[in-house]
BAFI-3210 file (N, C-alpha, C; in Angstrom, 3 decimals, decimal comma, padded with zeros to 6 digits):
// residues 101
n [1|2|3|4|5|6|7|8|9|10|11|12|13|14|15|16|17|18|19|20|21|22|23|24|25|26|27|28|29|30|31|32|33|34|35|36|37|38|39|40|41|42|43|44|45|46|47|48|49|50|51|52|53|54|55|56|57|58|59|60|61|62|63|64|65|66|67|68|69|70|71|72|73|74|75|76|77|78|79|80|81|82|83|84|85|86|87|88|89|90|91|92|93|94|95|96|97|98|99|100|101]
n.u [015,891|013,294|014,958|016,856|015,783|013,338|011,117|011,542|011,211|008,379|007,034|008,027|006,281|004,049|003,575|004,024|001,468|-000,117|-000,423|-001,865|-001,747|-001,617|-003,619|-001,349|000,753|-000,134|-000,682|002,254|003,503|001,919|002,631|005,265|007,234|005,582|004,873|007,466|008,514|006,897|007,271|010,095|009,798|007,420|006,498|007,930|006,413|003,240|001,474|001,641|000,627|-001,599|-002,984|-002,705|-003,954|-006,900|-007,408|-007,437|-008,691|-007,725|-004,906|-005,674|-006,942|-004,284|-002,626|-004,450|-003,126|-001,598|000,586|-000,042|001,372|004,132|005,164|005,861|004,340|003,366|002,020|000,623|-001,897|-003,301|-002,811|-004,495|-006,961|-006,860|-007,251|-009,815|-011,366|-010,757|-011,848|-014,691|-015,696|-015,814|-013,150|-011,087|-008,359|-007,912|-007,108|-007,133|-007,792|-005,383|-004,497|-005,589|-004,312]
n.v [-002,593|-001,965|000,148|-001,190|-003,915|-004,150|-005,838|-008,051|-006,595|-005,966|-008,288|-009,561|-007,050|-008,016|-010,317|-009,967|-008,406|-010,548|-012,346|-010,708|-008,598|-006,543|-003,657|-001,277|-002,148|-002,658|000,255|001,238|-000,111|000,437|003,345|003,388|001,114|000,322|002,754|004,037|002,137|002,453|004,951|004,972|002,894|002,664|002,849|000,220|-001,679|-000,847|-002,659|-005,110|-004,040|-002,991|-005,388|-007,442|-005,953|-005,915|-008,657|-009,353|-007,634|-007,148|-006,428|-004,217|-002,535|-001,945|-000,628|001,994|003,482|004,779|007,647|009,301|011,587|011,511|009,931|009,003|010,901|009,111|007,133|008,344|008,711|005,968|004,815|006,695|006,055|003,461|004,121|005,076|003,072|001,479|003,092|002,871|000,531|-000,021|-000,386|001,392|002,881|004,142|006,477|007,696|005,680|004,446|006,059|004,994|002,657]
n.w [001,255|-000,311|-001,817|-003,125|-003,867|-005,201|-006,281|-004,266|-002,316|-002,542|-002,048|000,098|001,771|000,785|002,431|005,084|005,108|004,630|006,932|008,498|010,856|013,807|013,640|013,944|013,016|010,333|009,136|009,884|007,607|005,834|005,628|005,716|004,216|001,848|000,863|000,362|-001,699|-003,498|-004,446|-004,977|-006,942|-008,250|-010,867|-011,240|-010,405|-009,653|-011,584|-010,249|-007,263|-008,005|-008,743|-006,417|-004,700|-005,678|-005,613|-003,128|-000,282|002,417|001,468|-000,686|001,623|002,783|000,811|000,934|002,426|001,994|000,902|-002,252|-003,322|-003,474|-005,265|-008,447|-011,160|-013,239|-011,158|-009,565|-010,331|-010,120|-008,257|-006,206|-007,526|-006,347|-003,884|-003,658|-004,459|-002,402|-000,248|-001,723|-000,679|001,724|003,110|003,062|004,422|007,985|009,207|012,207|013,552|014,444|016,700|018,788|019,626]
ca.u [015,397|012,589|015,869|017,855|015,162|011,650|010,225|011,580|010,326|006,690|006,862|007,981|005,187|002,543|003,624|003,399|-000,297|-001,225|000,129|-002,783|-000,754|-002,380|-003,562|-000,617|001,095|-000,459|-000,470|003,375|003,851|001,799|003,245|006,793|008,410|005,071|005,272|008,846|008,661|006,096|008,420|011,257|009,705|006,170|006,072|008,508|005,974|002,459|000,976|001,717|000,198|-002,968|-003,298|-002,983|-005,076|-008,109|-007,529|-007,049|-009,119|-006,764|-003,597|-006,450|-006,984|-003,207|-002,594|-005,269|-002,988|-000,347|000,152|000,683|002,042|005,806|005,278|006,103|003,296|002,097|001,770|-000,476|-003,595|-003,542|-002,863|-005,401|-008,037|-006,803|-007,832|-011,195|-011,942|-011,260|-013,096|-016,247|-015,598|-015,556|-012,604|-010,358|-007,139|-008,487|-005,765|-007,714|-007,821|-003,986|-004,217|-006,291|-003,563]
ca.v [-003,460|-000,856|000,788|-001,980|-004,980|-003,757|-006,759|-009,327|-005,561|-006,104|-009,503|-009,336|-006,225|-009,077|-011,543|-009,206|-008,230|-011,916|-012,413|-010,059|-008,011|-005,821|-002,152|-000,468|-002,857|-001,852|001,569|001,467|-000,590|001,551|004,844|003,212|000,376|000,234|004,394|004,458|001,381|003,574|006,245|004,677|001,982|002,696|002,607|-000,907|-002,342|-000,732|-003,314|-006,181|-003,492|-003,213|-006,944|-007,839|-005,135|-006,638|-010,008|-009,567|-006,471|-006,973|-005,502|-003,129|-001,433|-001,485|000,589|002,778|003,985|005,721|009,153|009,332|012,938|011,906|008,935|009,300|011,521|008,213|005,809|008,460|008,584|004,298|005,083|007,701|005,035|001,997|004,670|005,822|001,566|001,487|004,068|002,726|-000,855|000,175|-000,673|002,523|003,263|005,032|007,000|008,341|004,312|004,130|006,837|003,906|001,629]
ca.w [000,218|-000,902|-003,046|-003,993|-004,652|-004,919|-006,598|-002,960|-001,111|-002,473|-001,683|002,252|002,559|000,736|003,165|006,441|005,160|004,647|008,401|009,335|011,763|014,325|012,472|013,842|012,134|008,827|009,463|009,489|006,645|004,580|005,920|005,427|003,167|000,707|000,412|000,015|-002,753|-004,869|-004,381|-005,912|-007,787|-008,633|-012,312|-011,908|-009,527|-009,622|-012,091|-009,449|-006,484|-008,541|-009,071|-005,129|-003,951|-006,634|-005,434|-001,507|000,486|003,319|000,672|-000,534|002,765|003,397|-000,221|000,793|003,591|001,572|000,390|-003,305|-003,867|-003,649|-006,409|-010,217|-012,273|-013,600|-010,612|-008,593|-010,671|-010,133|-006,380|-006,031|-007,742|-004,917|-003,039|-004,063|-004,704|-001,245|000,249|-001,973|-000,985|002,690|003,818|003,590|005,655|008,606|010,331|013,188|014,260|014,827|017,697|019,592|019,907]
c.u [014,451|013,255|016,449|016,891|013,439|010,970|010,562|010,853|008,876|006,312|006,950|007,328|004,151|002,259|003,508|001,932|-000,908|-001,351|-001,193|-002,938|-002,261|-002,352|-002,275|000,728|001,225|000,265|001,161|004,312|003,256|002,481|004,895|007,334|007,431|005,296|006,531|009,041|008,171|006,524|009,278|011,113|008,652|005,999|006,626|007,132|004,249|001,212|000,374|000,801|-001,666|-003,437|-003,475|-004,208|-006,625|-008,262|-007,578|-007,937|-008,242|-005,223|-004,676|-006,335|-005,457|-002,359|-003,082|-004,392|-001,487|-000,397|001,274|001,304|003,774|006,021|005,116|004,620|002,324|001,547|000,734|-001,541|-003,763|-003,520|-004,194|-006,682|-007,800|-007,841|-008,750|-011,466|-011,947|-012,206|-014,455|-016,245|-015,867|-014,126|-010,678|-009,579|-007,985|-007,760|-006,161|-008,129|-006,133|-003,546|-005,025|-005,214|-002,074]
c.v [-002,702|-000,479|-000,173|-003,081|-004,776|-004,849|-008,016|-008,192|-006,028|-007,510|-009,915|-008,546|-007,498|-010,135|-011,125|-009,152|-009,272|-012,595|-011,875|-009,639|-007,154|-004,570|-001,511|-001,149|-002,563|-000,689|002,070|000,775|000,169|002,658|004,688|002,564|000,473|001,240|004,395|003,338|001,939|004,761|006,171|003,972|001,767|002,191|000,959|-001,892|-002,009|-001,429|-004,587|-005,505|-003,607|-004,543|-007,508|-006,975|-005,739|-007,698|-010,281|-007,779|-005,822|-005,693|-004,226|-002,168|-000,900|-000,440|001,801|003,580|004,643|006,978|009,169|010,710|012,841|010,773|009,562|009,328|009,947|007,684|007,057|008,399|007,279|004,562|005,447|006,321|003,715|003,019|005,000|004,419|001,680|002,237|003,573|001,548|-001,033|-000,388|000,067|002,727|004,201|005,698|007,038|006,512|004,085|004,710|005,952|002,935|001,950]
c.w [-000,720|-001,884|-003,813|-004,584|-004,387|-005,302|-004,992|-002,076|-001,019|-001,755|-000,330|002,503|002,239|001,707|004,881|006,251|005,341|005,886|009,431|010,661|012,514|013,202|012,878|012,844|010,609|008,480|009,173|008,229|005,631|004,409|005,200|004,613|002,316|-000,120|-000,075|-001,294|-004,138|-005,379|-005,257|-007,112|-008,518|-009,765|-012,272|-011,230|-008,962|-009,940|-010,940|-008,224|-006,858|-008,776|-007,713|-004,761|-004,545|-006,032|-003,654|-000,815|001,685|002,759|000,139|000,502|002,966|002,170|000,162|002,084|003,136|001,260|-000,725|-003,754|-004,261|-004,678|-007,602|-010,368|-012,511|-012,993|-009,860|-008,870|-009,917|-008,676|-005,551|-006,168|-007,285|-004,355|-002,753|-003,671|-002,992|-000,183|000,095|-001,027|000,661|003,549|003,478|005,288|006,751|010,206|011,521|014,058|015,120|016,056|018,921|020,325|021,054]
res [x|x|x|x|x|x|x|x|x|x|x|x|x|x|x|x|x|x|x|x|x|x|x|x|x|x|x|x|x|x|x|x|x|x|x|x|x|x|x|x|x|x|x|x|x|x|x|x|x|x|x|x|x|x|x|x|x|x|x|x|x|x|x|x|x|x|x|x|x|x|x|x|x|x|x|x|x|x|x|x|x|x|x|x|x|x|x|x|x|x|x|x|x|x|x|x|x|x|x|x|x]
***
């Protein structure tokens, strides 16, 4: 779904986060269908990413748990600065939690 319908993708990751899954939970939703959506779809679908994450901390933290290097030139600055917001905001991805579980 990530390749073929990214706008119902974002929408079944928003609806796992609002679920408020255990962290490993997260952890693999960031690592996997959000990453791979920004991947393919970033620029179609970044606007809407930045608009949840603002409005919800929960989708915040779970942005903050991607790695923007393999997303389109434009979408990583906006990535990068989820990422920073979270960090300030305290409530940054924090890998070294996932090895707990």
């Amino acid at each position: 779904m990530c390749s073929t319908d990214p706008d119902r993708a974002l929408e079944i990751i928003r609806l796992i986060a609002n679920e408020k899954p255990e962290d490993r939970v997260i952890y693999n939703l960031a690592a996997g269908p959000l990453e791979d959506l920004l991947v393919r779809h970033g620029v179609r679908v970044i606007d809407r990413i930045e608009r949840l994450a603002q409005e919800d901390a929960s989708f915040l933290f779970l942005v903050s748990g991607v790695w923007p290097e393999r997303m389109p030139p434009t979408v990583q600055p906006r990535v990068h600065s989820l990422i920073a917001k979270a960090e300030s905001d305290g409530v940054a991805f924090r890998p070294e939690r996932a090895t707990k579980h």
